[in-house]
N, C-alpha and C positions, 0 to 999 in steps of 0.2 A: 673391181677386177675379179675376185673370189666369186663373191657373187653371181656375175655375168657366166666365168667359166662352170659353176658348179652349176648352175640352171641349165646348161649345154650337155645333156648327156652325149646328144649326138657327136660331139666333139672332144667325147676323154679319147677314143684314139690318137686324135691329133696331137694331143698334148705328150703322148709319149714321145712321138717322132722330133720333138724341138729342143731347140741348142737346152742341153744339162746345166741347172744354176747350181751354184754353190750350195757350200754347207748351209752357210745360214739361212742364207734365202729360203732355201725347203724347211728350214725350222721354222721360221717364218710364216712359211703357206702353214705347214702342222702346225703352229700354236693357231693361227687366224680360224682356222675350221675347228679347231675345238671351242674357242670362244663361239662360232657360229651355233656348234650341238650345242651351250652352256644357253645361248638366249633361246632359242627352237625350246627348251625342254622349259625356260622357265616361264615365254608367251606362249606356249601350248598344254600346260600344267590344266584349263578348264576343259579341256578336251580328253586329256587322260583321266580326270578325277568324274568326269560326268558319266561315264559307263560304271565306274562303281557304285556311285549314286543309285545308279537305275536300277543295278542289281540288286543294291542290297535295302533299298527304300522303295523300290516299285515291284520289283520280279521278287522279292522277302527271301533271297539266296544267301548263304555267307559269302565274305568278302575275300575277293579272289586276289584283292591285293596283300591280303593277308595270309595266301596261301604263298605266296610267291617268299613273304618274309621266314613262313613255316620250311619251304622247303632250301633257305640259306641256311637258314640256323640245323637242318638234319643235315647238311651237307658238312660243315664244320665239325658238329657232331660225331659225325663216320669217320673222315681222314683228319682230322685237325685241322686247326687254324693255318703253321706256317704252310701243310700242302696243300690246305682252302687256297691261299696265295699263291703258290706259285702254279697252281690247275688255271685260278681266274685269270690272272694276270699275266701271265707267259704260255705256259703250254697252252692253255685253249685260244686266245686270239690267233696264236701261228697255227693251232689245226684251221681255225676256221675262219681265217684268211688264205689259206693254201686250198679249202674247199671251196669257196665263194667268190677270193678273188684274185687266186694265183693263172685259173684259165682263162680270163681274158685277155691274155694277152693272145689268145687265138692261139698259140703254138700246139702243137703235139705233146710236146715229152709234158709241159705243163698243165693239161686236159686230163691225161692218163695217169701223172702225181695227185693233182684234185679229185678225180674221180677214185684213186684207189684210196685213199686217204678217209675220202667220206663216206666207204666199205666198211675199212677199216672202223671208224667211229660208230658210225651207226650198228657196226652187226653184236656190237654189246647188246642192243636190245630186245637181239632176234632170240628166242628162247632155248633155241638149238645152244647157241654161242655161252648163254645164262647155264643151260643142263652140263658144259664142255669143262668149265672153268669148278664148278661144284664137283667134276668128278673126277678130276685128273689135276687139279690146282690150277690156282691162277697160272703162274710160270709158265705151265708148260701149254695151257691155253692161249697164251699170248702168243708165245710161239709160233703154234697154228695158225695162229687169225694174222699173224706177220705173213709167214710162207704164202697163204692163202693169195695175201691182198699183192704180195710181189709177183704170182703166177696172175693175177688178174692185171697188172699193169705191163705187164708185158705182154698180155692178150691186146690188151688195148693198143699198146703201143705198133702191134703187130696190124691191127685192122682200121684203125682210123688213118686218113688220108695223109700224105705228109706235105700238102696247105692246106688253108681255108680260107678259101675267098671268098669274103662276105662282103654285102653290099653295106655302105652305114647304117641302113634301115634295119639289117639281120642282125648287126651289132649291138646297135643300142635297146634292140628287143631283147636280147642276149644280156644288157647290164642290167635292164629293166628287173627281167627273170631274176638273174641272179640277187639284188638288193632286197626286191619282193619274198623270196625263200631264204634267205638271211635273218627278215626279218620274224618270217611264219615262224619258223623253226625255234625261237625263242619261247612260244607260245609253253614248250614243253616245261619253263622255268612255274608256269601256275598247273601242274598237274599236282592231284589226279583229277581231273574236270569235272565240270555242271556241262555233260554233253547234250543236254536239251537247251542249253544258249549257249553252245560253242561258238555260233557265228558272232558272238561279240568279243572273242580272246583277240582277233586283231587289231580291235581298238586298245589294248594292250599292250602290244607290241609297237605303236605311234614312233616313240622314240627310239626301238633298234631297227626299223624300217629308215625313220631319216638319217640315223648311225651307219647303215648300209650303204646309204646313198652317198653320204662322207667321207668315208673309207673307199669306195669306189674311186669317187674324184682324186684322192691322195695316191691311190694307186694307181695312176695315170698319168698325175701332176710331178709327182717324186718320185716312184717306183714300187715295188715290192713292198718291202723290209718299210718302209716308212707308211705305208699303210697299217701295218705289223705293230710299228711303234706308236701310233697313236691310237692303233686299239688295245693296246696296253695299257696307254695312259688314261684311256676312259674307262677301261675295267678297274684302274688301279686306284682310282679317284674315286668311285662310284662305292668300290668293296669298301674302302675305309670310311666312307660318308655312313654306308649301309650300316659298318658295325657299328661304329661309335654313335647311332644311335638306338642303335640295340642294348647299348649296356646299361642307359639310363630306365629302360621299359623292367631289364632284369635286375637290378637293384631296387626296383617299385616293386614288382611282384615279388622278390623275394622278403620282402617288408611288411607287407601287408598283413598277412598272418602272424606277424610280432604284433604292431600295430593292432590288430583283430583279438588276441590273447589279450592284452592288456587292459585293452578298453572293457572288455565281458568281466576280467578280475576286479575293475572299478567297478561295475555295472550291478554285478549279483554281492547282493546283500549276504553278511556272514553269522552264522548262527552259532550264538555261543553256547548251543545244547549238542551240534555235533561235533563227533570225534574226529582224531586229529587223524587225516592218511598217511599212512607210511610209504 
């Protein structure tokens, strides 16, 4: 039945408009689709690990899945661990489920929320927004970038139509888009690039492209907030898989150079003609 319904893009409209099931039931549909991403990620594992292969045994590039693990670990770094947690797990799934997949439901006020939302997000990058925050503080640059994105959602609110009647074919092109730039946009997790094979970062992205397309279905099948909740639970599962195998790699290498010490102490021969160092 999953299945059947998740392979129907053309048909997540429909699925909003049907009788509401219970609690359970929608936990139900949500745990069934995570088990679905959980098999997708481990029979599709030769397909993500094959473009590293290529890169880093054929094209002789460093390995971009190792940039990816570089730039968790500076993230951590910079704000800590417990606000690593609650950026990965809470606050970014709800920005960017409220970018991606709060306006399909076609309405107005929720096109003009996503859109100002994903202003808001992105103009951290813009260098303007970077020069505003270095010279007036953060605080009072947020500020700004707040009032800014409130006067552009009211623009919007002001000039986009109040329907959209699309035909299914506009829609499902429209979820298409949407899961497809879901999943690009991830791409930014392996910067700073090898931009002479950037055309390979979206085989990269494999798994937050079918992640899109999951999240999509949930928020169709259940609603909102329940799309929300299971992209929580895949960020929440993934960060803790992620670190806890980062700690063994950091107990290795912190080792090694004891281990390295010791052995050369063994190694080199001691001369009982020279003097002793203080």
């Amino acid at each position: 039945m999953i299945l059947q319904e998740l392979s129907s893009i053309s048909g997540y409209p429909d699925l909003a408009l049907k009788k509401s099931s219970s609690f359970i039931e929608k936990l139900s549909v949500l745990l069934k689709t995570y088990g679905l991403i959980f098999l997708f990620l481990l029979f599709a594992a030769p397909l993500i690990l094959l473009p590293e292969y290529f890169v880093t045994h054929v094209l002789h590039y460093s390995s971009i899945r190792e940039q990816n693990n570089v730039t968790f670990e500076h993230l951590i770094k910079k704000i800590g661990y417990l606000t690593a947690v609650l950026y990965i797990c809470l606050i970014g799934p709800l920005l960017e489920e409220t970018i991606f997949r709060l306006p399909l439901s076609f309405k107005k006020v929720h096109i003009a929320l996503g859109l100002a939302v994903a202003i808001f997000l992105f103009s951290s990058a813009v260098p303007i927004a970077r020069n505003l925050t270095a010279s007036i503080g953060l605080g009072y640059a947020l500020l700004i970038r707040l009032a800014i994105v409130g006067l552009i959602y009211l623009l919007i609110i002001k000039l986009l139509p109040a329907e959209f009647l699309l035909s299914p074919s506009r829609k499902k092109a429209w979820i298409i888009i949407s899961i497809c730039l879901f999943g690009l946009i991830h791409i930014s997790n392996y910067s700073p690039f090898h931009w002479a094979i950037i055309w390979i970062y979206p085989f990269y992205v494999l798994p937050q492209l079918f992640m899109g397309w999951a999240l999509s279905y949930i928020r169709f099948k259940n609603g909102f907030i329940w799309g929300v909740a299971l992209h929580c639970l895949i960020n929440s599962v993934s960060m803790g898989l992620g670190y806890s195998q980062s700690q063994p790699d950091k107990i290795q290498h912190k080792e090694k150079p004891i281990i390295k010490k010791v052995d050369s102490v063994i190694k080199t021969p001691i001369s009982p003609v020279s003097p002793p160092h203080s």
